[in-house]
N, C-alpha and C positions, 0 to 999 in steps of 0.2 A: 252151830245150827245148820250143818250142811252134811252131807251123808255123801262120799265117792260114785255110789252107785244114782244119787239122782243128778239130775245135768242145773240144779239150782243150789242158791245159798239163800236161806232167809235170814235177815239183818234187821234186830231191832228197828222197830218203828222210833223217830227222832223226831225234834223243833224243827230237821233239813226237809222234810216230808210233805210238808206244805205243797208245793207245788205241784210233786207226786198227785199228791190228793186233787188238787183241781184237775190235772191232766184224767185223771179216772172218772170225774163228775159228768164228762160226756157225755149227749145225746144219750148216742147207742152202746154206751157202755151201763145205762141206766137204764134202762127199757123196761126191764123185769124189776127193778127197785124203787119206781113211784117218780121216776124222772130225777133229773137233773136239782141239786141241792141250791141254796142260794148262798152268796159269801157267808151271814152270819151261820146256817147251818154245818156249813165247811169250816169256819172257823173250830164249833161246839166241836165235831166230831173230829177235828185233828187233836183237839185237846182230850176228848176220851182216849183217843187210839193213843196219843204219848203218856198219858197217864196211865192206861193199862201195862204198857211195854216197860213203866218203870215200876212198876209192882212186882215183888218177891214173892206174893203169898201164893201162890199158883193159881190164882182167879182167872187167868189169859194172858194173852198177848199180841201184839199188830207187829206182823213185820211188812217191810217191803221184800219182794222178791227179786232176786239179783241170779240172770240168766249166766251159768255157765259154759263153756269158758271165757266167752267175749266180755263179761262181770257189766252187762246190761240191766238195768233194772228195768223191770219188765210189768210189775203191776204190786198187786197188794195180797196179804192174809192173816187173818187170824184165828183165835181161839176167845171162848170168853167163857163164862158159867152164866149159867139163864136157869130158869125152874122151867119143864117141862111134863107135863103129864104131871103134876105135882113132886116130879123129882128132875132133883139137883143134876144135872147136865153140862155137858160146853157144848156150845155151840159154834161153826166153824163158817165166815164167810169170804169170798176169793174176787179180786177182777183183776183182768192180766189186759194190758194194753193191746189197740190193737194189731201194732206190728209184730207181735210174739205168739198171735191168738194160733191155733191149731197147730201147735208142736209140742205140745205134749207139760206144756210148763205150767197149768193149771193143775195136773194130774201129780207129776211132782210135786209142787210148791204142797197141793194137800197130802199127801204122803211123808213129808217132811214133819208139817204141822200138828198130821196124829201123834207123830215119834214126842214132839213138844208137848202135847196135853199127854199122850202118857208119862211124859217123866215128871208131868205136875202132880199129877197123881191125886186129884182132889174127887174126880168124878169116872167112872166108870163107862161112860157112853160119849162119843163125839156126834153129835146130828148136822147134817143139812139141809138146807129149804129152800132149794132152788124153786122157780114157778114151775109148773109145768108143764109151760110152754117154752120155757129154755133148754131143747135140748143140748146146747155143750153141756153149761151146769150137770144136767141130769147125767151126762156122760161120766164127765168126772168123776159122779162119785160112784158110779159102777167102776168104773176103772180102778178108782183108789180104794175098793174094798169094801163100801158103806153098802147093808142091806136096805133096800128100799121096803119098809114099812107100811106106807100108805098116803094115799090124799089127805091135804086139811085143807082148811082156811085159815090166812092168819092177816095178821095185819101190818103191815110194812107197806110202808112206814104207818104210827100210830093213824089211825082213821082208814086206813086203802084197805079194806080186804080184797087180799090175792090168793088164787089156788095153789098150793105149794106139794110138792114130793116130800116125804119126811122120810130123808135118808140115815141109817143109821148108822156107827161101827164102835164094836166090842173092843176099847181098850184095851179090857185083861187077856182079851186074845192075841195071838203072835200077829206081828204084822200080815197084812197081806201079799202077795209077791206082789212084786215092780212089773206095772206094766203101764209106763206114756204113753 
């Protein structure tokens, strides 16, 4: 799960993860995501994200992200299938701690991640839904190649509606070039 040319390795999402996961639940690493989880929500969502990562059927995956060469782990991403627009999609969500934040390890880790939903091969489209008020998010996935679509409203969490970028990128198409 790791490509030479990008400076990350993504590693299965594990039971070891926990902790990972509270360290991301931060303040300001939630800002854009309806704040801060509380333990039982931490709890629910470490068991989706390990239960996704041990699924074969190509529905998703949660990895951590582990910063090359120093083998830092540095934050979280994954993949999942959602219905959108009435059609079948993954969808791709990322938070990179903040000592790793603006080097470019968001940009990889998604770049990685498309390579993974393409080899799953279930859906044709990877989307993201950064607010649109996050510009890193929004950077991101200019940099990793996703066509930005349009404004929505959506709801993240259930009940928040927030303004979101619906970012897009064509699986069946070649990678985009590498640019962190």
């Amino acid at each position: 799960m790791s490509d030479h040319a990008f400076p990350v390795r993504l590693e299965p999402w594990s039971e070891g993860d926990a902790a990972l996961l509270r360290a991301l639940n931060a303040p300001e690493l939630m800002e854009y995501l309806g704040g801060p989880e509380t333990e039982e929500q931490l709890d629910r969502r470490h068991r989706r994200y390990t239960d996704l990562s041990a699924d074969r059927t190509g529905k998703g995956r949660m990895f951590r992200i582990v910063l090359l060469p120093e083998e830092a782990v540095a934050g979280s991403i994954g993949f999942w299938g959602t219905t959108w627009n009435g059609e079948p999609v993954y969808e791709t969500g990322w938070t990179v701690l903040p000592g790793f934040q603006g080097r470019g390890v968001a940009t990889a880790a998604t770049q990685v991640v498309a390579q993974e939903a393409r080899a799953a091969g279930l859906h044709r489209y990877l989307h993201a839904f950064p607010s649109t008020d996050n510009a890193a998010s929004n950077a991101v996935c200019r940099k990793a190649g996703f066509e930005l679509l349009a404004e929505r409203d959506v709801e993240y969490p259930p009940g928040r509606p927030i303004r979101c970028n619906d970012w897009r990128l064509d699986l069946r198409r070649d990678p985009p070039p590498q640019r962190p």
